[in-house]
NUMAR-419819 format. One record per atom (N, C-alpha, C): residue number from 1; atom name; x, y, z. Coordinates in Angstrom, 2 decimals, padded with zeros to 5 digits, always signed. Example, Ala and Ser with C-alpha at 12.3 -4.5 7.8 and 13.67 -1.06 7.14 Angstrom:
2
nr  atom  u  v  w
1  N  +013.19  -005.69  +007.80
1  CA  +012.30  -004.50  +007.80
1  C  +013.20  -003.30  +007.80
2  N  +012.85  -002.25  +007.08
2  CA  +013.67  -001.06  +007.14
2  C  +012.90  +000.03  +007.87
This chain:
182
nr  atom  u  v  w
1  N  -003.02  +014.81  -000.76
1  CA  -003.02  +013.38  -001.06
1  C  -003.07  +012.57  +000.22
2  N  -003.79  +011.62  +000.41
2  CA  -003.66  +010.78  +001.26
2  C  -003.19  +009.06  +000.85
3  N  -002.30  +008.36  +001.97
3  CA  -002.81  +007.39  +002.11
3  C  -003.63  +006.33  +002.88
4  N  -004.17  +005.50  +001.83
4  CA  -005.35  +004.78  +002.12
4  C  -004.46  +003.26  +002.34
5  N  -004.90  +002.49  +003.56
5  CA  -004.48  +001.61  +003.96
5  C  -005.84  +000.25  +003.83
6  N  -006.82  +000.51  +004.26
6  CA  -008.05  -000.64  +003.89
6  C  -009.05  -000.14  +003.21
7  N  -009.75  -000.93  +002.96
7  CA  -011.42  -000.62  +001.55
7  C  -012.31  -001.39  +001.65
8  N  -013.51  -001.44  +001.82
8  CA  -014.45  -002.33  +002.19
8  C  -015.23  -001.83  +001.52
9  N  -016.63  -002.87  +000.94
9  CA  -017.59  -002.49  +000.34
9  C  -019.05  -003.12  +001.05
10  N  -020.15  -003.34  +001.36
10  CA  -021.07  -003.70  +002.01
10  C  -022.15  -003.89  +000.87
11  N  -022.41  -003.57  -000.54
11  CA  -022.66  -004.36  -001.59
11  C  -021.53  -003.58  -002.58
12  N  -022.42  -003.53  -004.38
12  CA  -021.78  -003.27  -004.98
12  C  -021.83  -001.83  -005.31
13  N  -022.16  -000.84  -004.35
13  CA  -022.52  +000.98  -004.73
13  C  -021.57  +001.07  -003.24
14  N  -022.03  +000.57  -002.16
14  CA  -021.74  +001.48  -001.09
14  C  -020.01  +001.06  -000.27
15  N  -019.33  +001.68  -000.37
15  CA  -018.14  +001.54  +000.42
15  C  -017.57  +002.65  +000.94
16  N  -016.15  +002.16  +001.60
16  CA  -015.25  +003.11  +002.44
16  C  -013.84  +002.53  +002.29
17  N  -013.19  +004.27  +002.77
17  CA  -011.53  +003.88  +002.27
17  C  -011.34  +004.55  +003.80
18  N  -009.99  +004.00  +003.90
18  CA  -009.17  +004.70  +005.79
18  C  -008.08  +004.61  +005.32
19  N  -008.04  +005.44  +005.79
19  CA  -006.01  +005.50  +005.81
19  C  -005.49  +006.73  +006.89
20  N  -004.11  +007.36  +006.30
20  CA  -003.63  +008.20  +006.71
20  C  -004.18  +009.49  +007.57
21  N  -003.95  +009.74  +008.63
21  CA  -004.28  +010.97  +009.59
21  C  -005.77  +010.64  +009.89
22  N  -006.32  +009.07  +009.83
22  CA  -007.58  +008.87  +010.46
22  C  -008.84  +008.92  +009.30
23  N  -008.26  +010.20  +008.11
23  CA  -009.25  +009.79  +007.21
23  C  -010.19  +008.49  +006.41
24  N  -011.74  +009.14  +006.71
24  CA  -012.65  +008.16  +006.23
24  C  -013.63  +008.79  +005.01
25  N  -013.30  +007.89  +003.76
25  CA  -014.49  +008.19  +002.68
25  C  -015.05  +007.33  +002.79
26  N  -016.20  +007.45  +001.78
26  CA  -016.83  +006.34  +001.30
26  C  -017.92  +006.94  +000.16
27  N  -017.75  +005.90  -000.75
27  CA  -018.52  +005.84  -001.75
27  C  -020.01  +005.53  -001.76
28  N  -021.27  +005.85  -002.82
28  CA  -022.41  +005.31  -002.78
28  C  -022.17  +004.87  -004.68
29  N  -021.71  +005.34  -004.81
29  CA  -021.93  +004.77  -006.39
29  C  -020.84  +004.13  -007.08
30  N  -019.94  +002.75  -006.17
30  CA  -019.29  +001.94  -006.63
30  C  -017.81  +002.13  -006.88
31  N  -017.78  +003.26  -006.40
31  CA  -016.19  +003.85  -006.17
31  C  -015.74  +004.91  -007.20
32  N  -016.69  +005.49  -007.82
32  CA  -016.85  +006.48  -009.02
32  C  -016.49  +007.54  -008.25
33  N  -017.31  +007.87  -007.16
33  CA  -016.92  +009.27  -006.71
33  C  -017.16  +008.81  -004.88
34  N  -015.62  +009.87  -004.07
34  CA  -015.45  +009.28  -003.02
34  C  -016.14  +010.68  -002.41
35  N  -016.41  +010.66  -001.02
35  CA  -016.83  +011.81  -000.12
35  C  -016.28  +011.42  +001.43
36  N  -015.75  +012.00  +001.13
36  CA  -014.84  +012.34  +003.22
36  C  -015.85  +012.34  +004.11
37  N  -015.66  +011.69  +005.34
37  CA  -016.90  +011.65  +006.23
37  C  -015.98  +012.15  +007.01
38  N  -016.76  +012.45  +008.54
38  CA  -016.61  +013.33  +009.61
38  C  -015.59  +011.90  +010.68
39  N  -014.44  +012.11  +010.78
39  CA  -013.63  +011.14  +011.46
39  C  -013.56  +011.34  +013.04
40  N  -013.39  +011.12  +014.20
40  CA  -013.02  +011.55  +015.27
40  C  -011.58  +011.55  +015.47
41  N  -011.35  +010.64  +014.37
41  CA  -009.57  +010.49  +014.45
41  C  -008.78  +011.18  +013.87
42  N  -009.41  +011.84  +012.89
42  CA  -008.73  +012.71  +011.78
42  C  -007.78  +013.92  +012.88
43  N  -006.69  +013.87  +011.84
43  CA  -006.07  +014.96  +012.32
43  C  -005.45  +015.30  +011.00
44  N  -004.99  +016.89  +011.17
44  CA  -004.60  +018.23  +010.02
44  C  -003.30  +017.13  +009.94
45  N  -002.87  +017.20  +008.36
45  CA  -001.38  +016.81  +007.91
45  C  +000.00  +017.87  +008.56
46  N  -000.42  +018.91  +008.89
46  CA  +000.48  +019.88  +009.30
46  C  +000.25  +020.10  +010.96
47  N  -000.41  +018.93  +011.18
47  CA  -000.38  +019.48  +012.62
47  C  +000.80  +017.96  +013.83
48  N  +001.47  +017.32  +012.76
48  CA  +002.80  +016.86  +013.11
48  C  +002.12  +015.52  +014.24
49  N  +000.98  +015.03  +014.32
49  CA  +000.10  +014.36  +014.62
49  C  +000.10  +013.14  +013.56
50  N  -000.05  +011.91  +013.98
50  CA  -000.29  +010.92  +013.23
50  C  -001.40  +009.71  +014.29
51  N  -002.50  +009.66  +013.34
51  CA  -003.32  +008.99  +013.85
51  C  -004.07  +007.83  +012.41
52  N  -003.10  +006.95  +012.33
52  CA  -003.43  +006.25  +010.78
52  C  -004.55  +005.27  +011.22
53  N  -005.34  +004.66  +010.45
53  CA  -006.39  +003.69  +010.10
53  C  -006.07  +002.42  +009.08
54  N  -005.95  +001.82  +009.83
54  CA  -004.95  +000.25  +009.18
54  C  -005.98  -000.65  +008.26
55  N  -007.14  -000.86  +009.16
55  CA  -008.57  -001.85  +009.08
55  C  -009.80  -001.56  +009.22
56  N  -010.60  -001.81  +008.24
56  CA  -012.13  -001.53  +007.88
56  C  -012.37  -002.80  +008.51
57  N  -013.80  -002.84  +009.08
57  CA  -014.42  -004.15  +009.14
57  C  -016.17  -003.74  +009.06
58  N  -016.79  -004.25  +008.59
58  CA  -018.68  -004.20  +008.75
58  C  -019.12  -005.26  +008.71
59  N  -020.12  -005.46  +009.96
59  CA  -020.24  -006.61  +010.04
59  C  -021.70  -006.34  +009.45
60  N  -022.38  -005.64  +009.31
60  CA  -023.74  -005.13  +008.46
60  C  -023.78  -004.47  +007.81
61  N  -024.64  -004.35  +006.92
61  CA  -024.65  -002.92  +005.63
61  C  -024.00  -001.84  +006.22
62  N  -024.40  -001.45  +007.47
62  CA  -023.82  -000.06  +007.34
62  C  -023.49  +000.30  +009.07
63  N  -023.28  -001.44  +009.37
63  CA  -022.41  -001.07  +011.30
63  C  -021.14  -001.66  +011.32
64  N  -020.16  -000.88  +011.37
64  CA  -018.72  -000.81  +010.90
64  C  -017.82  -000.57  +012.14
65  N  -016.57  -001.09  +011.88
65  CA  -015.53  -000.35  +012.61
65  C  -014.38  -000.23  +012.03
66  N  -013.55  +000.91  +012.11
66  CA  -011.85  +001.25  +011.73
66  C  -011.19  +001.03  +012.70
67  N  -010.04  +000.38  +012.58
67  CA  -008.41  +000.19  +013.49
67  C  -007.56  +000.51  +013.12
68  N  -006.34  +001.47  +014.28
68  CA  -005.71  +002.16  +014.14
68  C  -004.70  +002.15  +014.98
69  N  -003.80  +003.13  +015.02
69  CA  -002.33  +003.30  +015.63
69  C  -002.87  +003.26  +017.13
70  N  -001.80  +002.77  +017.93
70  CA  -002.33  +002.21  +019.43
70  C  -003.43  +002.13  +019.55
71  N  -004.06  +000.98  +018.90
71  CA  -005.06  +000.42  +019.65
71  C  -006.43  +001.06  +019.31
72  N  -006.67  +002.07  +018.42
72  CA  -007.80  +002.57  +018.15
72  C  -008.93  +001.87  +017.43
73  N  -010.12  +002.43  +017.94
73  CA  -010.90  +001.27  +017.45
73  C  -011.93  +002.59  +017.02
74  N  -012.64  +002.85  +015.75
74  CA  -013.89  +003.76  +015.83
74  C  -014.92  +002.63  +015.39
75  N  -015.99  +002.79  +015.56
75  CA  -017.39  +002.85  +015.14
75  C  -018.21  +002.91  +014.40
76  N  -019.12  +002.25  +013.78
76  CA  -020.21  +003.31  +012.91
76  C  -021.61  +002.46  +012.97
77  N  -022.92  +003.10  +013.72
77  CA  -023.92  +002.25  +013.31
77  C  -024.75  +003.06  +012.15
78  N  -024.64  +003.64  +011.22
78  CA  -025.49  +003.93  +010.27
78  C  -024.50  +003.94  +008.88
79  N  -023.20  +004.26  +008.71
79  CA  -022.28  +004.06  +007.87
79  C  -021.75  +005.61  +007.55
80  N  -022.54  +006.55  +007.94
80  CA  -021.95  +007.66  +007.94
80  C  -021.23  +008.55  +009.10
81  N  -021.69  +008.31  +009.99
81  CA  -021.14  +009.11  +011.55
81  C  -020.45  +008.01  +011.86
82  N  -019.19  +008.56  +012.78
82  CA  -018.43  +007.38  +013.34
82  C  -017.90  +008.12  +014.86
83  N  -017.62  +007.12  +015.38
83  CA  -017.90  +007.43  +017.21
83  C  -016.58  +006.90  +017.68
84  N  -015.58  +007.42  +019.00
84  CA  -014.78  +006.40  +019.25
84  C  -015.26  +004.88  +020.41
85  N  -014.87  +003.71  +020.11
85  CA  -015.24  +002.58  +020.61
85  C  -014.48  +002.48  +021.62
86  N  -012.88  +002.70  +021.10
86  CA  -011.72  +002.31  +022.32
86  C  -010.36  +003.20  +021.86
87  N  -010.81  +004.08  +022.78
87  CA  -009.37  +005.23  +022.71
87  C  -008.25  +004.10  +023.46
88  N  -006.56  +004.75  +022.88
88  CA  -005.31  +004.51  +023.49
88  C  -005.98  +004.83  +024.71
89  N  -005.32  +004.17  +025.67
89  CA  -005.23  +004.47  +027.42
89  C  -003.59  +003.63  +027.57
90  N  -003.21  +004.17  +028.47
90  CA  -001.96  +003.34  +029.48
90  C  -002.07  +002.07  +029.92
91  N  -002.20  +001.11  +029.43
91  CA  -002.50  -000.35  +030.14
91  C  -001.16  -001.00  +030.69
92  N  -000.27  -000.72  +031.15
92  CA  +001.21  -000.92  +031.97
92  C  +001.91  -002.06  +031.12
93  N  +001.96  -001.66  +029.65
93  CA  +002.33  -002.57  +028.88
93  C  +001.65  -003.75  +028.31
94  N  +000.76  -003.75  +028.43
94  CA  -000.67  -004.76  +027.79
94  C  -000.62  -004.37  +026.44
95  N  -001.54  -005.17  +025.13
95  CA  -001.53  -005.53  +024.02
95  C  -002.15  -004.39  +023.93
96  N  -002.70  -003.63  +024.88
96  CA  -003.88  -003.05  +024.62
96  C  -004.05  -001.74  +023.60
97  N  -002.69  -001.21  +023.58
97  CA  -002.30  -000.36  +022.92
97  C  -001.41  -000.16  +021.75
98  N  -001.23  -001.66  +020.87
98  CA  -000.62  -001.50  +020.23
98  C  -001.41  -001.31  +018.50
99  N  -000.88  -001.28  +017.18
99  CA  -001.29  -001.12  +016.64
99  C  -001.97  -001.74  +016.01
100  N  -002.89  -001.54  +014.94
100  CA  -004.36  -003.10  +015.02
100  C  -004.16  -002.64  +013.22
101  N  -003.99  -003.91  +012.58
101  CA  -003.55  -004.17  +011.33
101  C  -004.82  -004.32  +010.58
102  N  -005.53  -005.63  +011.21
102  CA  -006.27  -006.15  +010.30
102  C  -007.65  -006.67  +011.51
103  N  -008.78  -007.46  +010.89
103  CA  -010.02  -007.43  +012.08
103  C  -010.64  -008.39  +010.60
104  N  -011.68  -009.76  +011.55
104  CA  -012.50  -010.35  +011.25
104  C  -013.60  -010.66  +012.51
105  N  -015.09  -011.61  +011.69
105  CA  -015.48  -011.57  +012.34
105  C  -016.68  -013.24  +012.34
106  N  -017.13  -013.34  +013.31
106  CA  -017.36  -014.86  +013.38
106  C  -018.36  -014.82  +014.64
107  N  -019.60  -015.35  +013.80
107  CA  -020.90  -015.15  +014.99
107  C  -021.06  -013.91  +015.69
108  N  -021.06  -012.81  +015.49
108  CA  -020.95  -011.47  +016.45
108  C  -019.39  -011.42  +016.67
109  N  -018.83  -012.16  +017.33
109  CA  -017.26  -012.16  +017.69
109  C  -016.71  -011.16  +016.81
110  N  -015.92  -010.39  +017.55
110  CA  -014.75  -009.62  +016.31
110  C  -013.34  -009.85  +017.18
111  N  -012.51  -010.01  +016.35
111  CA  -011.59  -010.50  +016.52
111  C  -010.18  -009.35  +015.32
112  N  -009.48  -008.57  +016.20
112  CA  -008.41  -007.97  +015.63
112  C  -007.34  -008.19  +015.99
113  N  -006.34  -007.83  +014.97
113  CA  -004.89  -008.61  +015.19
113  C  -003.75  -007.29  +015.45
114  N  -003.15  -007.26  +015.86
114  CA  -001.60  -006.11  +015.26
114  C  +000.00  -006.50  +015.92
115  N  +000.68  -005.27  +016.36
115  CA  +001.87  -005.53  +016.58
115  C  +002.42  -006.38  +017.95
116  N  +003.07  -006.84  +018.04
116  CA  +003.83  -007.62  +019.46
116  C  +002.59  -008.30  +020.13
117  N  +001.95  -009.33  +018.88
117  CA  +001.03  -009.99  +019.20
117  C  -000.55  -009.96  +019.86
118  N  -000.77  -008.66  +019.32
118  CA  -001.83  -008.11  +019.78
118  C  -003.10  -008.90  +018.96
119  N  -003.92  -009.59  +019.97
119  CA  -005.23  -010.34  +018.94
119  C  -006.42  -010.07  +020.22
120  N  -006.60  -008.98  +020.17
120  CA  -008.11  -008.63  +020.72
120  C  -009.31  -009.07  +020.52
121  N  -010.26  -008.98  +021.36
121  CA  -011.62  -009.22  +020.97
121  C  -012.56  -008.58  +021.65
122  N  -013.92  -008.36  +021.04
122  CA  -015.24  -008.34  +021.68
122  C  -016.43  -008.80  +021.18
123  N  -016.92  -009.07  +022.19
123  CA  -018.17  -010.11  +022.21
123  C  -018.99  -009.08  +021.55
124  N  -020.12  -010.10  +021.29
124  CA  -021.23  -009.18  +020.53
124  C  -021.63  -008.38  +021.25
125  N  -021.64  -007.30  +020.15
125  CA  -022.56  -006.14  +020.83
125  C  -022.08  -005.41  +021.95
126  N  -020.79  -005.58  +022.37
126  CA  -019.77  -005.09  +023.29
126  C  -019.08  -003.96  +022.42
127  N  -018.69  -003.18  +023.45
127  CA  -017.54  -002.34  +023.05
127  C  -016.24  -002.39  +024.18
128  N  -016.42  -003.49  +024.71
128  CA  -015.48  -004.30  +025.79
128  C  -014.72  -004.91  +024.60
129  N  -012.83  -004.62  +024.81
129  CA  -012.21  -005.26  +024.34
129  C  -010.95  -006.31  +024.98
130  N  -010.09  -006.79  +024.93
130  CA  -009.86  -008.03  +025.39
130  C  -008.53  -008.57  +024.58
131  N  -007.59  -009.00  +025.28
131  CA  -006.58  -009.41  +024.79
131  C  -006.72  -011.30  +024.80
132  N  -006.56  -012.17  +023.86
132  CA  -007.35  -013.09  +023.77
132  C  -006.05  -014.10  +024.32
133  N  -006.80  -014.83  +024.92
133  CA  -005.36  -015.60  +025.61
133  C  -005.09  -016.60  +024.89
134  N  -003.95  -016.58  +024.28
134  CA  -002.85  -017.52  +023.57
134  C  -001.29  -016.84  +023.67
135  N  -000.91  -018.00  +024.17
135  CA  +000.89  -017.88  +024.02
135  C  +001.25  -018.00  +023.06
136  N  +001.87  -016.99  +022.45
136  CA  +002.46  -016.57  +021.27
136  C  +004.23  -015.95  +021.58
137  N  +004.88  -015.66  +020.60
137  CA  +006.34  -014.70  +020.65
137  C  +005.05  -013.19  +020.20
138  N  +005.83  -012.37  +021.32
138  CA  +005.51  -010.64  +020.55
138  C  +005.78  -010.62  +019.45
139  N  +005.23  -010.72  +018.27
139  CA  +005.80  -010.30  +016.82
139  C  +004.14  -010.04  +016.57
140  N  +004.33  -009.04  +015.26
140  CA  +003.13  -008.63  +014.94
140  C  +002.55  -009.79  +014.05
141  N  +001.28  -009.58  +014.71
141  CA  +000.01  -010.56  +013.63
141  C  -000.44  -009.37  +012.34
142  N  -000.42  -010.03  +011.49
142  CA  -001.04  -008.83  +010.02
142  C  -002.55  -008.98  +009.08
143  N  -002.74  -010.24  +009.55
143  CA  -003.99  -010.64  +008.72
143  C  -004.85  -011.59  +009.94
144  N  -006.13  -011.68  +009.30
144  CA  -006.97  -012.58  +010.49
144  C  -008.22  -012.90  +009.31
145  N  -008.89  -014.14  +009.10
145  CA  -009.81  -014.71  +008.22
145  C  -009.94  -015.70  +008.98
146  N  -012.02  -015.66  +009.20
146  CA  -012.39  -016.74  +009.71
146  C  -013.57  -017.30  +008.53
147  N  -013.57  -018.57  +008.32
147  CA  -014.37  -019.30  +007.36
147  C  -015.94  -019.39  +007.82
148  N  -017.13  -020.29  +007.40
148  CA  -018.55  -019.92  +007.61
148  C  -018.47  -020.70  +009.31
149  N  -017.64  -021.86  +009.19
149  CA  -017.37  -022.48  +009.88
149  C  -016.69  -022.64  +011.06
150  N  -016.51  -021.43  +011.64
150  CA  -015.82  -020.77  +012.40
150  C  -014.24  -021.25  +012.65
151  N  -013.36  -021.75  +011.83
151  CA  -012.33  -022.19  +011.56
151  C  -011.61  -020.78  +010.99
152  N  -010.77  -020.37  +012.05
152  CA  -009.90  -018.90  +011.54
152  C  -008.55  -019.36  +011.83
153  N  -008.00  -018.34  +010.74
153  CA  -006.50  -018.25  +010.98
153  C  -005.96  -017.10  +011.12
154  N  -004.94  -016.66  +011.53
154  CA  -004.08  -015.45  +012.10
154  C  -002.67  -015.50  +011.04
155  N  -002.28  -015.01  +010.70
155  CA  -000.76  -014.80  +010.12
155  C  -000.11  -013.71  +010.61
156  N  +001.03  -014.11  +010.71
156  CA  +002.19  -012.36  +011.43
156  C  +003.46  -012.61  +011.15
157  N  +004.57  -012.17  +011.72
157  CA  +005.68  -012.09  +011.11
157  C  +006.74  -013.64  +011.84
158  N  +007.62  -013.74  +010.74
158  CA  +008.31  -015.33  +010.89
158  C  +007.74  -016.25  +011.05
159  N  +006.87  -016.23  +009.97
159  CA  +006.03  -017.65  +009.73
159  C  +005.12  -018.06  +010.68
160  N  +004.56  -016.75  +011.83
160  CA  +003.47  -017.80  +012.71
160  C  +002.15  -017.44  +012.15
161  N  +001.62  -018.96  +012.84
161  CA  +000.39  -018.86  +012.02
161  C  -000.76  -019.51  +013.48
162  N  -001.46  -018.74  +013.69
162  CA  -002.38  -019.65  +014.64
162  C  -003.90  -019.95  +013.91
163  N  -004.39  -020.95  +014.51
163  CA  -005.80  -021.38  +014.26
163  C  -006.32  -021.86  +015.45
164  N  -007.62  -021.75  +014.69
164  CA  -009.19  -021.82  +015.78
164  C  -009.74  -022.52  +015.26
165  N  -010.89  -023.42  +015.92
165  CA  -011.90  -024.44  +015.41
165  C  -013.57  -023.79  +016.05
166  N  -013.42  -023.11  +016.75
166  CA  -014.60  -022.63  +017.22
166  C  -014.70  -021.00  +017.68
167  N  -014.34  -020.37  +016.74
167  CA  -014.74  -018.82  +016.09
167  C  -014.05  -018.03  +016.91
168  N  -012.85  -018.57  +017.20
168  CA  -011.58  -017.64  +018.15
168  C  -011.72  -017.31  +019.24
169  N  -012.36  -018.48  +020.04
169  CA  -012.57  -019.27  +021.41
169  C  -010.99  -019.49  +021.75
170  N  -010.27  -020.49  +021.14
170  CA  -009.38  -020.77  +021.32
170  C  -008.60  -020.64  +020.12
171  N  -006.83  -020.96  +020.61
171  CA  -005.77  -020.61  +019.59
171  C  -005.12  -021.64  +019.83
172  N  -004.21  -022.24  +018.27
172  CA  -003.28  -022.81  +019.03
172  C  -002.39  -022.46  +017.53
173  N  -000.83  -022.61  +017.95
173  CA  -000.08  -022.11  +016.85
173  C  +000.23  -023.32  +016.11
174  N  +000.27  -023.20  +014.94
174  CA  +000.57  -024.01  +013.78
174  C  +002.14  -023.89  +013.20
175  N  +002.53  -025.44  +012.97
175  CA  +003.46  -025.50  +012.87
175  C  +003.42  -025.28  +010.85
176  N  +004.02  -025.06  +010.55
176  CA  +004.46  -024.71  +009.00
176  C  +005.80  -025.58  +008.32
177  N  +005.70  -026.86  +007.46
177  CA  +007.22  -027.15  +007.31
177  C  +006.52  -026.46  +005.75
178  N  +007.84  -026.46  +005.66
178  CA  +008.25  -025.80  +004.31
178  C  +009.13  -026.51  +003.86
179  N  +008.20  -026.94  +002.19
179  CA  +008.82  -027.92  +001.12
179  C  +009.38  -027.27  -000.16
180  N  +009.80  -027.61  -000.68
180  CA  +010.05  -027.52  -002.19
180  C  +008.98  -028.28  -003.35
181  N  +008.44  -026.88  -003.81
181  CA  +007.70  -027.65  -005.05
181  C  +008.42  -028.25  -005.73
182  N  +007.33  -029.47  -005.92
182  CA  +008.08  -030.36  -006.97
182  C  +008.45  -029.77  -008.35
């Protein structure tokens, strides 16, 4: 049994599931029947190894990437083979390695979020990644959605919330009061 942490579909036949120990399926016929693809991340359940897959993202039918525990980033330009983009390395305490939750994307831009404020990026067509400069508290970011309009938002833990007006160029944190419905 595995678990599956994200799911993406690229129309209505073709998708993919990630989760646990790096595993990647994906479907061609609408989620009827799944097939395991060849992971670089995968590792044996018994081999006391954990290498999980948090976030699907495709920014085309079938050129994709998964995010994962420190900082992993895989690949895919055809939707079936997948490559690593950005192995863990030692960055002397940088974002660079922490864990990556969730990923959007805006004009080429991709933009991923995870723990102790980790909100990376790379430019199009890069496999250069990038810790995006905004002052934030270390707490993990969990979600990231950017509109047609390049207006994105970030959510993470104790209510922060940042936004962008020009496709996660810039950040600035949003204040939140909190009312009582009437």
């Amino acid at each position: 049994d595995f678990t599956f942490n994200a799911i993406t579909f690229a129309n209505a036949a073709r998708g993919w599931l990630a989760g646990e120990f790096g595993a990647i399926f994906q479907t061609l016929d609408g989620g009827k029947s799944w097939v395991k693809q060849k992971s670089p991340a995968e590792v044996a359940f018994d081999s006391g190894a954990s290498q999980n897959l948090f976030a699907l993202l495709f920014t085309a039918p079938t050129h994709g990437y998964a995010f994962g525990l420190d900082g992993l980033v895989l690949k895919t330009h055809d939707g079936a083979r997948w490559e690593i983009a950005r192995q863990p390395e030692n960055t002397n305490g940088t974002n660079l390695t922490h864990h990556l939750f969730a990923a959007a994307a805006f004009d080429g831009r991709i933009s991923v979020v995870g723990e102790r404020g980790a909100l990376l990026q790379s430019d199009p067509n890069s496999d250069s990644w990038r810790q995006a400069d905004v002052q934030i508290p270390r707490l993990s970011l969990n979600g990231i959605a950017f509109g047609k309009d390049g207006v994105g938002l970030v959510v993470g833990k104790r209510g922060l919330v940042l936004r962008t007006e020009d496709g996660g160029k810039t950040w600035k944190r949003v204040k939140i009061e909190l009312r009582r419905a009437p």
